[in-house]
CHARMM-style PDB file with segment names, atoms N, HN, CA, C and O in Angstrom:
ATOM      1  N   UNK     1     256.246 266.816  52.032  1.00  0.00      PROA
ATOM      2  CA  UNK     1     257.189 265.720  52.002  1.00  0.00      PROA
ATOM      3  C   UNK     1     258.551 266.132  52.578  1.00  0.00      PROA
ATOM      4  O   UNK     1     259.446 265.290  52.653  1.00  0.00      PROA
ATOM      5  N   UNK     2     258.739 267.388  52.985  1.00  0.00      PROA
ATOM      6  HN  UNK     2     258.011 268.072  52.924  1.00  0.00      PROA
ATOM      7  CA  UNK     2     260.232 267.507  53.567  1.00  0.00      PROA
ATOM      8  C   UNK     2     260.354 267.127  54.539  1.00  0.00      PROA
ATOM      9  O   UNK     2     261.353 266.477  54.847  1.00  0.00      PROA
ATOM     10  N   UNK     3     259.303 267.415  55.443  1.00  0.00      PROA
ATOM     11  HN  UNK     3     258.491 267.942  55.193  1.00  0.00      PROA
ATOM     12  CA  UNK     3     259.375 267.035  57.198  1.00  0.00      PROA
ATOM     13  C   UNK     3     258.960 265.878  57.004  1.00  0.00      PROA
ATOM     14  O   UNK     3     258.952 265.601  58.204  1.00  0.00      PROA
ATOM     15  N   UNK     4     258.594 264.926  56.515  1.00  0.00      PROA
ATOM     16  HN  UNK     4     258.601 265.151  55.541  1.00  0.00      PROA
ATOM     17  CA  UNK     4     257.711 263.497  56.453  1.00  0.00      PROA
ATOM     18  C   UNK     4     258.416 263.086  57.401  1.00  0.00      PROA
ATOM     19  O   UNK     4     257.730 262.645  58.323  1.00  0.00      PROA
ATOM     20  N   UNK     5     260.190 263.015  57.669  1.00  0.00      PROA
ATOM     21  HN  UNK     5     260.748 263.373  56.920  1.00  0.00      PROA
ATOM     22  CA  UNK     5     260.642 262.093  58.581  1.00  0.00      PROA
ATOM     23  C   UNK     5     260.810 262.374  60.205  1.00  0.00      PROA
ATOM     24  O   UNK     5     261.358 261.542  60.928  1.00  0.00      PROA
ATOM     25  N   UNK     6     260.453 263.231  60.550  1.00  0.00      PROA
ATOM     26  HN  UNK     6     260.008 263.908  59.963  1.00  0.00      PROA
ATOM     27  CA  UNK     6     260.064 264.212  61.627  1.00  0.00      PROA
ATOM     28  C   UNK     6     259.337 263.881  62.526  1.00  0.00      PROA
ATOM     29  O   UNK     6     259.261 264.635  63.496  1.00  0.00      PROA
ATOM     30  N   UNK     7     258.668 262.812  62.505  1.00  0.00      PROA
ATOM     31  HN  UNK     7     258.730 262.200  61.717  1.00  0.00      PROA
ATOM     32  CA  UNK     7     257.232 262.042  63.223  1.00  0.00      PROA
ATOM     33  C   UNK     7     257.882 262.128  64.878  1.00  0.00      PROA
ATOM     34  O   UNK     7     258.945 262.513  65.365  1.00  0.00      PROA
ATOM     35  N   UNK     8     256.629 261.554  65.397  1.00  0.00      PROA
ATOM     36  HN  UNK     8     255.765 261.242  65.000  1.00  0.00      PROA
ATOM     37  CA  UNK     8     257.099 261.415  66.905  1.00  0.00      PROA
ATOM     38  C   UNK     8     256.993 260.245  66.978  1.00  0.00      PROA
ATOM     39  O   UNK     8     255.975 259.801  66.448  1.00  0.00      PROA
ATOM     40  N   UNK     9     257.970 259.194  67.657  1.00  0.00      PROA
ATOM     41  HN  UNK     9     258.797 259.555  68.088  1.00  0.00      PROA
ATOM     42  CA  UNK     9     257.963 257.439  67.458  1.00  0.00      PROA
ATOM     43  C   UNK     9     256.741 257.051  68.092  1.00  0.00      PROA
ATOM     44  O   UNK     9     255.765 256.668  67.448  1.00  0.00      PROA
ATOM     45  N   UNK    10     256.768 257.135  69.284  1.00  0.00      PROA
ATOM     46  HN  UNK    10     257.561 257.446  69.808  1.00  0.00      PROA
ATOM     47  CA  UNK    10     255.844 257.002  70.522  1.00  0.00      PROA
ATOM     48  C   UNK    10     255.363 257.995  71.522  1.00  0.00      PROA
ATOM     49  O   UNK    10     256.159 258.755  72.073  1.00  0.00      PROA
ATOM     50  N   UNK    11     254.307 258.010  71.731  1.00  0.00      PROA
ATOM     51  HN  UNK    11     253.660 257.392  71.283  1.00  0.00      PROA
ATOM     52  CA  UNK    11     253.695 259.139  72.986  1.00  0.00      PROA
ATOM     53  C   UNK    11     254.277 259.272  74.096  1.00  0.00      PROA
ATOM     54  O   UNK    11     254.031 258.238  74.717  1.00  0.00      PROA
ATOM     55  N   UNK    12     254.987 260.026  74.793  1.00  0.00      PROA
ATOM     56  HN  UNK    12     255.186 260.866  74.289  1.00  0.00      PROA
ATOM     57  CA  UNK    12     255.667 259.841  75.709  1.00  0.00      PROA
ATOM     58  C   UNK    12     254.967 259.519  77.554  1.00  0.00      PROA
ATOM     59  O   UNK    12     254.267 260.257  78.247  1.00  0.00      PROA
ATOM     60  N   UNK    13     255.408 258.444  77.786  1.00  0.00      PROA
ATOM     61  HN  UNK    13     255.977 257.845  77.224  1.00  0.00      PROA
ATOM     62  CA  UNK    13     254.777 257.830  78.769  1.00  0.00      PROA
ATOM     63  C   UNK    13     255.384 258.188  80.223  1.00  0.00      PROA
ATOM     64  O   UNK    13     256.575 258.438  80.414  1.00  0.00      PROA
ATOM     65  N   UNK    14     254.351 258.175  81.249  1.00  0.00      PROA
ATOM     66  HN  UNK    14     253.384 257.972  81.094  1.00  0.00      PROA
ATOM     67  CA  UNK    14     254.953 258.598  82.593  1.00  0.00      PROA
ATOM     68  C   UNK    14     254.316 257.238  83.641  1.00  0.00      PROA
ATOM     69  O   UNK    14     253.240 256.651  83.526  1.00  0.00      PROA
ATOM     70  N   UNK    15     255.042 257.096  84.310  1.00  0.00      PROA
ATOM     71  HN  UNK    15     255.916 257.573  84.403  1.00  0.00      PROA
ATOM     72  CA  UNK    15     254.126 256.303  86.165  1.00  0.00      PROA
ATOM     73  C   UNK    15     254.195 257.022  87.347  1.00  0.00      PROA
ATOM     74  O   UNK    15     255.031 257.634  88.013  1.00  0.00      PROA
ATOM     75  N   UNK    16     252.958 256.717  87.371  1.00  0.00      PROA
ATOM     76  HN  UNK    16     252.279 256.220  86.830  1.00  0.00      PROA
ATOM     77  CA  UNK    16     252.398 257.457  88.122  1.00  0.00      PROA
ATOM     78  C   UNK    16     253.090 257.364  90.148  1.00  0.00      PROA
ATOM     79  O   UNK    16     252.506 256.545  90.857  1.00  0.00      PROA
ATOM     80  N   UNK    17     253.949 258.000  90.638  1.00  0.00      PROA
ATOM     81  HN  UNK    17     254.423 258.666  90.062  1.00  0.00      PROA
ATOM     82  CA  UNK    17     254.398 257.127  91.652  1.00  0.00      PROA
ATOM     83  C   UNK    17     254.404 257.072  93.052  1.00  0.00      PROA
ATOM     84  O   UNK    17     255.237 256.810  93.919  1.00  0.00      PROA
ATOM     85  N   UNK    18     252.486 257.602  92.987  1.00  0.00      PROA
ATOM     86  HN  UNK    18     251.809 257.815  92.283  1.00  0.00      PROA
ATOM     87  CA  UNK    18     251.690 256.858  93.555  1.00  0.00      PROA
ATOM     88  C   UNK    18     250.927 255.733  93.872  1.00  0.00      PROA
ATOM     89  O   UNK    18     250.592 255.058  94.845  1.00  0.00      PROA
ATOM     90  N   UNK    19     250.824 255.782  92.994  1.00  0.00      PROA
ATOM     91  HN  UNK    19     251.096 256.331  92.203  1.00  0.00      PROA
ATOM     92  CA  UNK    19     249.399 254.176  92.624  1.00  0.00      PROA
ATOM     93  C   UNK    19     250.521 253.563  90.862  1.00  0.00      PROA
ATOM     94  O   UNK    19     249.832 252.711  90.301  1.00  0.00      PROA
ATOM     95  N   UNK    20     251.612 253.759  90.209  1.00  0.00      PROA
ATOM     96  HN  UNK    20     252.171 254.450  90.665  1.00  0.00      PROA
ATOM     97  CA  UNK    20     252.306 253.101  89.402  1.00  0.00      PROA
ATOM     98  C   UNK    20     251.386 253.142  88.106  1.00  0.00      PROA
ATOM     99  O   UNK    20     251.631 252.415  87.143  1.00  0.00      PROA
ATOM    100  N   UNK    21     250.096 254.212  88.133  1.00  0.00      PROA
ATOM    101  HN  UNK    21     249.898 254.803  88.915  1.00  0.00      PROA
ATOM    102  CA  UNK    21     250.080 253.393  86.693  1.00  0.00      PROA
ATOM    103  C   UNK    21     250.518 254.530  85.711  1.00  0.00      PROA
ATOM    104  O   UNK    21     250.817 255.692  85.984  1.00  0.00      PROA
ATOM    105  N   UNK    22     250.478 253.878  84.458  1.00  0.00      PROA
ATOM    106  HN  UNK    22     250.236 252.934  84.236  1.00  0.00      PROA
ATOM    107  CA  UNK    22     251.360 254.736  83.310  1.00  0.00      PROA
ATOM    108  C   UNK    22     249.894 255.494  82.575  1.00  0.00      PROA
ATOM    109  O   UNK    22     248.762 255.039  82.414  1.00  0.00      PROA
ATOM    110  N   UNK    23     250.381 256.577  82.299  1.00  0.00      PROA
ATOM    111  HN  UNK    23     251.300 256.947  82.430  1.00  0.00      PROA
ATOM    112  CA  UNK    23     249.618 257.905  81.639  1.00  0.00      PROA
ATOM    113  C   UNK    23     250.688 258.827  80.850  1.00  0.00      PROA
ATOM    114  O   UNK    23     251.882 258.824  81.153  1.00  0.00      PROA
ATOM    115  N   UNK    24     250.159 259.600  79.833  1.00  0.00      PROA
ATOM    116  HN  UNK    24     249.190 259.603  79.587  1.00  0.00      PROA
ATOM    117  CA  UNK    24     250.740 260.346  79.070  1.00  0.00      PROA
ATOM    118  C   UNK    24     250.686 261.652  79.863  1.00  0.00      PROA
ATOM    119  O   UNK    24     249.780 262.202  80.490  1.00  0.00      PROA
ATOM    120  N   UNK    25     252.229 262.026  79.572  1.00  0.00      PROA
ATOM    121  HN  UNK    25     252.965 261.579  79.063  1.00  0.00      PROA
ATOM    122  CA  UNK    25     253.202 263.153  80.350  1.00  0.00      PROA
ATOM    123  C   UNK    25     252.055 264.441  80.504  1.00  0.00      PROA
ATOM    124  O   UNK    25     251.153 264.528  79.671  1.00  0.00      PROA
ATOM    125  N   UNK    26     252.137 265.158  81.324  1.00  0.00      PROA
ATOM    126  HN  UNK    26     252.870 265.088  82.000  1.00  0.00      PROA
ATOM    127  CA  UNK    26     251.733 266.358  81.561  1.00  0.00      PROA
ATOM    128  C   UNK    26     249.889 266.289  81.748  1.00  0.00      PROA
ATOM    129  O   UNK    26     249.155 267.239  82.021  1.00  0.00      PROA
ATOM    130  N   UNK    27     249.495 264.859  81.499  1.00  0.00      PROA
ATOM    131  HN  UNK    27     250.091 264.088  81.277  1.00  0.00      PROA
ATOM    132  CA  UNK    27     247.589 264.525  82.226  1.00  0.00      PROA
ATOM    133  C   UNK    27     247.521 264.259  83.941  1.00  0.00      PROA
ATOM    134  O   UNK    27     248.435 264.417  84.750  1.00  0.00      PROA
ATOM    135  N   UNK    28     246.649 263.976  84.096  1.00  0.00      PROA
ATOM    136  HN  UNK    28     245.907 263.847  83.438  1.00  0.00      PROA
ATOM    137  CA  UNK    28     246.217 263.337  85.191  1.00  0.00      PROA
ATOM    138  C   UNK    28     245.925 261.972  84.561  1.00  0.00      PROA
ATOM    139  O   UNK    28     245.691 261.854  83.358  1.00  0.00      PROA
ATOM    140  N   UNK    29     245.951 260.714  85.615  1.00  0.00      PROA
ATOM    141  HN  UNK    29     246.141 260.809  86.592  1.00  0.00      PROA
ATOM    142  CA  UNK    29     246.435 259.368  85.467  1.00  0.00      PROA
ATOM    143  C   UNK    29     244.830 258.726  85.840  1.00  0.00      PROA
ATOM    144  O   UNK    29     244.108 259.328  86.634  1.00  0.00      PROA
ATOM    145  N   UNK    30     244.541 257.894  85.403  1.00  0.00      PROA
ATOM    146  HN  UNK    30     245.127 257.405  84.757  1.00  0.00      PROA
ATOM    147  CA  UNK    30     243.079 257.840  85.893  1.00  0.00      PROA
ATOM    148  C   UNK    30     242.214 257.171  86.928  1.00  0.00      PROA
ATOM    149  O   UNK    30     241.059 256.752  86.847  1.00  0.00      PROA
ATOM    150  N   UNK    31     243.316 257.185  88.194  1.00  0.00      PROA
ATOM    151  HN  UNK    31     244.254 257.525  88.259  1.00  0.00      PROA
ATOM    152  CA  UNK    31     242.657 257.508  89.456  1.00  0.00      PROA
ATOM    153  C   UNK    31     242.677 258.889  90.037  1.00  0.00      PROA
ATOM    154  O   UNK    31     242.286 258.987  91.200  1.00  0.00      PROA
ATOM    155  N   UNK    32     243.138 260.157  89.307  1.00  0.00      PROA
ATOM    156  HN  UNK    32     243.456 260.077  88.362  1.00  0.00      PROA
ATOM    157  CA  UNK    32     242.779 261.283  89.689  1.00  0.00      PROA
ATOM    158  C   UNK    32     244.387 261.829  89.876  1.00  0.00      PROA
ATOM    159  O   UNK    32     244.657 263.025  89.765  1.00  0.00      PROA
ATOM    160  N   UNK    33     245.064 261.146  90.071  1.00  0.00      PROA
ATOM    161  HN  UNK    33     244.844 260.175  90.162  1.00  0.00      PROA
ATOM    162  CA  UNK    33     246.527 261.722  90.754  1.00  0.00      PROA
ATOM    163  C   UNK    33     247.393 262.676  89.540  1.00  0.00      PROA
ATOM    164  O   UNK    33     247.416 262.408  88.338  1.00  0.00      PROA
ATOM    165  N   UNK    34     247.855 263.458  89.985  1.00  0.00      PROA
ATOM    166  HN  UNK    34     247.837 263.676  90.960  1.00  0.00      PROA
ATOM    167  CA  UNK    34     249.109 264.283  89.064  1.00  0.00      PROA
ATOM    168  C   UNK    34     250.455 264.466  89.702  1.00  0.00      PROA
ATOM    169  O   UNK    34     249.980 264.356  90.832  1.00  0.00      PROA
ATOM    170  N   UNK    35     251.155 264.568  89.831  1.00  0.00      PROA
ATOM    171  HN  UNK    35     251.542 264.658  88.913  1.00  0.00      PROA
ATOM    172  CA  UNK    35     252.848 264.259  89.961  1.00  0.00      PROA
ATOM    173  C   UNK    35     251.998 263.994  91.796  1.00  0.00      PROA
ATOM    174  O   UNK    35     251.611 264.932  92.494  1.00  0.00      PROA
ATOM    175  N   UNK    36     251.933 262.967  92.064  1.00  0.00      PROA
ATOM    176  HN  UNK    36     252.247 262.206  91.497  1.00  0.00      PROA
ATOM    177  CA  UNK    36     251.740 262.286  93.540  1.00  0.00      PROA
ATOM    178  C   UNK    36     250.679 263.075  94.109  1.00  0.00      PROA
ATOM    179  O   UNK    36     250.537 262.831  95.307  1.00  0.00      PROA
ATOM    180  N   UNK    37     249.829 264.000  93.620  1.00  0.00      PROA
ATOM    181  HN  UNK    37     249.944 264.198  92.647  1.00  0.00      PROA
ATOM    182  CA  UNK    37     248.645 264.268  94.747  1.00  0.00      PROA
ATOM    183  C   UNK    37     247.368 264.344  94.049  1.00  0.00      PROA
ATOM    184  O   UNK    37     246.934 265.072  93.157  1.00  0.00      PROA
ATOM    185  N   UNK    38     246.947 263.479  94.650  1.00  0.00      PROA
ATOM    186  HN  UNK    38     247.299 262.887  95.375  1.00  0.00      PROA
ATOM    187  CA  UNK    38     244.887 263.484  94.025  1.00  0.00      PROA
ATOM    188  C   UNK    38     244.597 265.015  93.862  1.00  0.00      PROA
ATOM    189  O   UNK    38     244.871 265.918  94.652  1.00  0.00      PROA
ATOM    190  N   UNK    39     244.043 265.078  92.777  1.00  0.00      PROA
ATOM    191  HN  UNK    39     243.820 264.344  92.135  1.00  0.00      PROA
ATOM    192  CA  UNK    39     243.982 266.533  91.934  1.00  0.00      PROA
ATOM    193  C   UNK    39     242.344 266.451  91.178  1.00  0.00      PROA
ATOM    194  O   UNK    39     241.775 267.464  90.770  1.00  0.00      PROA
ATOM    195  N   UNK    40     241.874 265.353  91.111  1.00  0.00      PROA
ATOM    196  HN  UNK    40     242.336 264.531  91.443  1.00  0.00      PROA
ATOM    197  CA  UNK    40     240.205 265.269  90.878  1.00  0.00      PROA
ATOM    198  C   UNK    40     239.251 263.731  91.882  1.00  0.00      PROA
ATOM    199  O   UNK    40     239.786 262.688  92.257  1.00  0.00      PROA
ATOM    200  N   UNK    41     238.440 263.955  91.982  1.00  0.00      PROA
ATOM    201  HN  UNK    41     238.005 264.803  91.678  1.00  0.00      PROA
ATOM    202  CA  UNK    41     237.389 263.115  92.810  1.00  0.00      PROA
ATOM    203  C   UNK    41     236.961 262.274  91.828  1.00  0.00      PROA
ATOM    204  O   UNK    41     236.289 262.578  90.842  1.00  0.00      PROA
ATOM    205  N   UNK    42     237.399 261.149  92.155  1.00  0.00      PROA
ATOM    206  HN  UNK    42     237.945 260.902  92.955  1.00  0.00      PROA
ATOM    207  CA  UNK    42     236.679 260.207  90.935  1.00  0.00      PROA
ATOM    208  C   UNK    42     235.723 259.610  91.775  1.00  0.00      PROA
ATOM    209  O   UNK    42     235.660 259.896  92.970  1.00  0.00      PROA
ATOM    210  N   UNK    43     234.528 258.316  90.912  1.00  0.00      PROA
ATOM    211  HN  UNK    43     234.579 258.083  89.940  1.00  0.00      PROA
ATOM    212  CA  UNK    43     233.335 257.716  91.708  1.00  0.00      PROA
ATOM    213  C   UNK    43     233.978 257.069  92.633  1.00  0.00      PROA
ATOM    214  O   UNK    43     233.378 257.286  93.685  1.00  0.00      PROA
ATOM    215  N   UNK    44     235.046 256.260  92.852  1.00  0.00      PROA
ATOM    216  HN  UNK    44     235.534 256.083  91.997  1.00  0.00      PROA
ATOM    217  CA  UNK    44     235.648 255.073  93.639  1.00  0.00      PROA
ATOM    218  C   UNK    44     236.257 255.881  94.965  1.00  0.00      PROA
ATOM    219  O   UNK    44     236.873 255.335  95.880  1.00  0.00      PROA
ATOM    220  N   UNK    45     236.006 257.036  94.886  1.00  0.00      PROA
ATOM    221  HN  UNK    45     235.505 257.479  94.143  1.00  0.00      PROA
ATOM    222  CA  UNK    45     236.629 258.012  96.301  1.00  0.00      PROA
ATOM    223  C   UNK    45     234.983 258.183  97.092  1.00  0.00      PROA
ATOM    224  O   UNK    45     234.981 258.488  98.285  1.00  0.00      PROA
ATOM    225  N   UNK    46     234.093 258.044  96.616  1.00  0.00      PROA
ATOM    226  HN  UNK    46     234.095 257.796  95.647  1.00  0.00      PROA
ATOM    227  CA  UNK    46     232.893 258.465  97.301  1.00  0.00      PROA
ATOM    228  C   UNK    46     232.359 257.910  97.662  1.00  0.00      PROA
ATOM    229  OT1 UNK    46     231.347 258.312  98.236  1.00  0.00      PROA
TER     230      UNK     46
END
């Protein structure tokens, strides 16, 4: 109960600013991109 008030409000959110969409800080976004460069092959690339 000391730290109880300590929480984190919200997950901290990023856009992506390539393709704009929002993902949580420090992932890959889920067309594959990470800070602006495709970094995995998803099905919709093949």
């Amino acid at each position: 109960m000391h730290r109880a008030h300590q929480h984190l409000s919200a997950p901290p959110l990023a856009v992506e600013p390539t393709t704009g969409e929002t993902h949580l800080r420090h992932h890959i976004s889920p067309n594959g991109f990470y800070r602006g460069r495709k970094v995995v092959k998803t099905k919709s690339d093949e």
